[in-house]
Structures are given as C-alpha cells and as structure tokens.
N, C-alpha and C positions, 0 to 999 in steps of 0.2 A: 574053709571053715564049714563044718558039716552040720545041715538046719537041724534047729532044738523041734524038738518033738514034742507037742502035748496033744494028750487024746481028747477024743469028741465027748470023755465024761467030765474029764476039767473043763473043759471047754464052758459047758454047761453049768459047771457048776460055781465058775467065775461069774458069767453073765448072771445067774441067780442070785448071785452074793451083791452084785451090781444093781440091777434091779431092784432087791431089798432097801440096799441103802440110799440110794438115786431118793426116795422117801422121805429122807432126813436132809435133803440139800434147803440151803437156807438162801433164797434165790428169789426174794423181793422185789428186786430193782429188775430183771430179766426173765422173770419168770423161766428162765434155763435153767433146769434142774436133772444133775450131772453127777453119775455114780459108776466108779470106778471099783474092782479087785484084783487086786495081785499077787502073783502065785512065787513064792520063793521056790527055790532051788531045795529046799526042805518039805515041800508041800506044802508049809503053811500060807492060808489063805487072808491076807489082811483090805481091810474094806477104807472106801471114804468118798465124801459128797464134796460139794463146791458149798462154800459159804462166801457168800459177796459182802461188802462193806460199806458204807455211804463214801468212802475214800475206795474208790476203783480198783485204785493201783493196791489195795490192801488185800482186796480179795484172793482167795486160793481155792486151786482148781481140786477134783475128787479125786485126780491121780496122785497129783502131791501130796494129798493127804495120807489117800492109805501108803504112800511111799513111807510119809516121814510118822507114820502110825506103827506102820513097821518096823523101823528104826530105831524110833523110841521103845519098842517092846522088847527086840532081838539086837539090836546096838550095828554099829556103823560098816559092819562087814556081809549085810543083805547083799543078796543074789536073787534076779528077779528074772525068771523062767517066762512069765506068760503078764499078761494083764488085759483084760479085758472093761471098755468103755460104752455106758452106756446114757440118753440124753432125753429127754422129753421137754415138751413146752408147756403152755398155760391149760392147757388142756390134756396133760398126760398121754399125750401120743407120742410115741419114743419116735424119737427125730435123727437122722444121719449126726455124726460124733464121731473124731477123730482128736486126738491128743493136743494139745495148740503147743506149740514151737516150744517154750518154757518146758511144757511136761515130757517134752520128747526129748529134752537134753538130760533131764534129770533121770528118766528111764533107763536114758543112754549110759548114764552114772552107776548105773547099779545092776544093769542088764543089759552087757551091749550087743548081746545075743538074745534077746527077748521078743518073743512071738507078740503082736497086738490084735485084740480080736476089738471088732468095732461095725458100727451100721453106717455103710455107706449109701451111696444116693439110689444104687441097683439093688441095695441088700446086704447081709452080710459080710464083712471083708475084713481077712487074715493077713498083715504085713509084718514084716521085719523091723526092729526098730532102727536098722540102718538102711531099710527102703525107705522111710519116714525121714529121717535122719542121717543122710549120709555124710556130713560132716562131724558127726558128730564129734566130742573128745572129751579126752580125761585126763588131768595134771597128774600123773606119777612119776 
C-alpha cells in the first residue's frame, strides 16, 4: 500500500485549524484542552475540541468530534487523508498528544490510510494510523 502524501502546507494548516479550536474545548474537570482537524480526501478541512462531562464516560474526544462534525456535514461516506492533534494544559502550554485507542479505531473507520501529525515527547511526530492502530478493523 503506497504512503498517503500530504504536504508541509496542510500540514500546517491542520495544526492551525487545531490550535484555533483546541480554544473552544470545554475541559473543567482536566483542564486538558484538546483540538483536533481533519483533512478529507476532498480537501475539506473539518475542526473539533474535547468536551468532558460530570459523567466521564460521556465525554468526547476533539478527534471524534471533527470526525462526526464531518459527517454530519458531508454524510457517511467521509474519507480522512490526514488529521492533525493538538493538547495543552492549565496553563496553555501545548503538551505531547496522541489519538487515545477509541479515536484511533474510529480514524481507522474512515481513514485507514490516514497520516497523523501530533506532539510527541521529542517534538513533532508523523504516523500512520495503522502504526498507531495495527489491529485495527472495519465490518464490511
């Protein structure tokens, strides 16, 4: 399978969309505030933050968000090229941030060739979502 390609302008231009929105995460209980964008197979760029809940298990992460923001806009046949993640803490220092196992199967759902750009513990880091995900799978 030949690796998906996206250039250092999207690149860029994910992480900014990231960054923008990471602003709007609603992250009370964690002060983790986590902003995802993802890049369709059409160019289109769709955004989303983490909102948490007083029920834990209610909360939803900023990747599934702009997944199912996308979704809801362009309907169930999305194709997800790239996605870029990014995290800051109580003090708005963007903090290392990698997909957590839920948003990596759901990625996997709808991009199973999808680039992930994210801050890892050295900096910067570019994986596959089936480096991330190697089991991943899809009921067809």
């Amino acid at each position: 399978m030949p690796k998906p390609k996206v250039s250092a302008a999207a690149r860029q231009r994910l992480f900014r969309a990231a960054r923008k929105v990471m602003k709007n995460a609603y992250a009370p209980f964690s002060n983790f505030k986590v902003g995802a964008a993802v890049l369709t197979a059409e160019g289109r760029v769709f955004t989303g933050c983490n909102v948490e809940n007083s029920s834990y298990g209610m909360t939803n992460c900023a990747e599934r968000t702009a997944i199912f923001s996308a979704i809801a806009k362009d309907g169930p046949d999305l194709e997800i090229r790239a996605v870029a993640v990014v995290a800051a803490d109580e003090d708005d220092h963007e903090v290392p941030c990698s997909p957590c196992g839920a948003c990596r199967q759901v990625i996997y759902e709808f991009g199973p060739r999808a680039v992930i750009f994210y801050q890892g513990a050295k900096g910067p880091k570019q994986s596959l979502i089936t480096d991330l995900l190697p089991e991943g799978f899809r009921l067809q």
